[in-house]
C-alpha positions in Angstrom: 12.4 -8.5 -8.6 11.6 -6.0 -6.4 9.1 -7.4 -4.2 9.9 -10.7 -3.3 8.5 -12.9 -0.1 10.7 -12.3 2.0 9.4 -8.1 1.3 6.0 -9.1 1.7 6.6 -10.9 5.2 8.2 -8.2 6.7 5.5 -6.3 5.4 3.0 -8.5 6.7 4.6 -8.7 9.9 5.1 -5.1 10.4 2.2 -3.9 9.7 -0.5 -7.1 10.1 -0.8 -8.9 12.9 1.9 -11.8 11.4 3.5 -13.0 8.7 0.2 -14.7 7.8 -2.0 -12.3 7.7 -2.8 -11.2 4.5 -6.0 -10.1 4.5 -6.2 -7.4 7.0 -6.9 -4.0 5.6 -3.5 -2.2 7.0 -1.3 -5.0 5.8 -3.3 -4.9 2.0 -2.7 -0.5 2.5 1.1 -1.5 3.4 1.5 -3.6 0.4 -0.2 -1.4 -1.7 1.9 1.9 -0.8 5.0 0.0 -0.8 4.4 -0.9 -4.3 3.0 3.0 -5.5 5.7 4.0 -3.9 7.8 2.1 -6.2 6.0 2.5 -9.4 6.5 6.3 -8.8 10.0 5.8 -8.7 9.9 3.9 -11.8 8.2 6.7 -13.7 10.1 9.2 -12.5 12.8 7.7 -14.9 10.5 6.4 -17.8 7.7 9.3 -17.9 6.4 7.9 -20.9 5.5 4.2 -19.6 1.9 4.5 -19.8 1.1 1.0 -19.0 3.1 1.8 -15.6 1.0 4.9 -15.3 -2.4 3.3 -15.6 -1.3 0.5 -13.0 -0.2 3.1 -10.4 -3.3 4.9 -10.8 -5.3 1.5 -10.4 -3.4 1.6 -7.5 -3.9 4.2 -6.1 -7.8 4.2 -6.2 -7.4 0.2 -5.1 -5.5 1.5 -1.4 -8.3 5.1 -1.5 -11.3 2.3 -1.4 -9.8 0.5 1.0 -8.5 3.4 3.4 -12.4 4.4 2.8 -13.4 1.3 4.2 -11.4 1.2 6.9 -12.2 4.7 7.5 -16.1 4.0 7.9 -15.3 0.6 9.8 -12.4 1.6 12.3 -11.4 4.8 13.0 -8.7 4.4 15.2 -7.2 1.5 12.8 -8.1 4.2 10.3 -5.7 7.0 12.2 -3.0 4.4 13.4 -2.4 3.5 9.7 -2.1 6.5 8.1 0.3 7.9 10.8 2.2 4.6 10.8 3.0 5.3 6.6 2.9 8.8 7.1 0.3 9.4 3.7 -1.6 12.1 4.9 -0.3 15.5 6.2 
């Protein structure tokens, strides 16, 4: 599998304050662009895997509403997320 714990705690850990913390929004965004990131990858090779493609974009809105959050709460945390996974440009 492609995301298995030991992912997620270094995940966690790198981007939350520890391997606990689950909740926080940068360590959700981490987890949530590490697995777009690989569902794109997926459909790069099987384009027409729809049920893929409505799960990425569910995605995909799930990280915008919380960057939007985290935007309106934070905006340092905002600005020190987004440059730490490089998604905007």
């Amino acid at each position: 599998m492609y995301l298995d714990k030991a992912k997620k705690e270094e995940i966690f850990q790198q981007y939350g304050q520890s391997v606990t913390d689950t909740g926080s929004a940068e360590s959700q965004i981490a987890l949530f662009s590490y697995r777009i990131k690989h569902l794109t990858e997926h459909l790069k090779q099987n384009h027409k895997d729809y049920g893929t493609a409505r799960s990425l974009t569910k995605l995909v809105g799930r990280r915008r509403k919380m960057l939007k959050y985290l935007y309106n709460k934070d905006i340092n945390r905002y600005r020190a997320i987004v440059k730490a996974l490089g998604l905007r440009k």
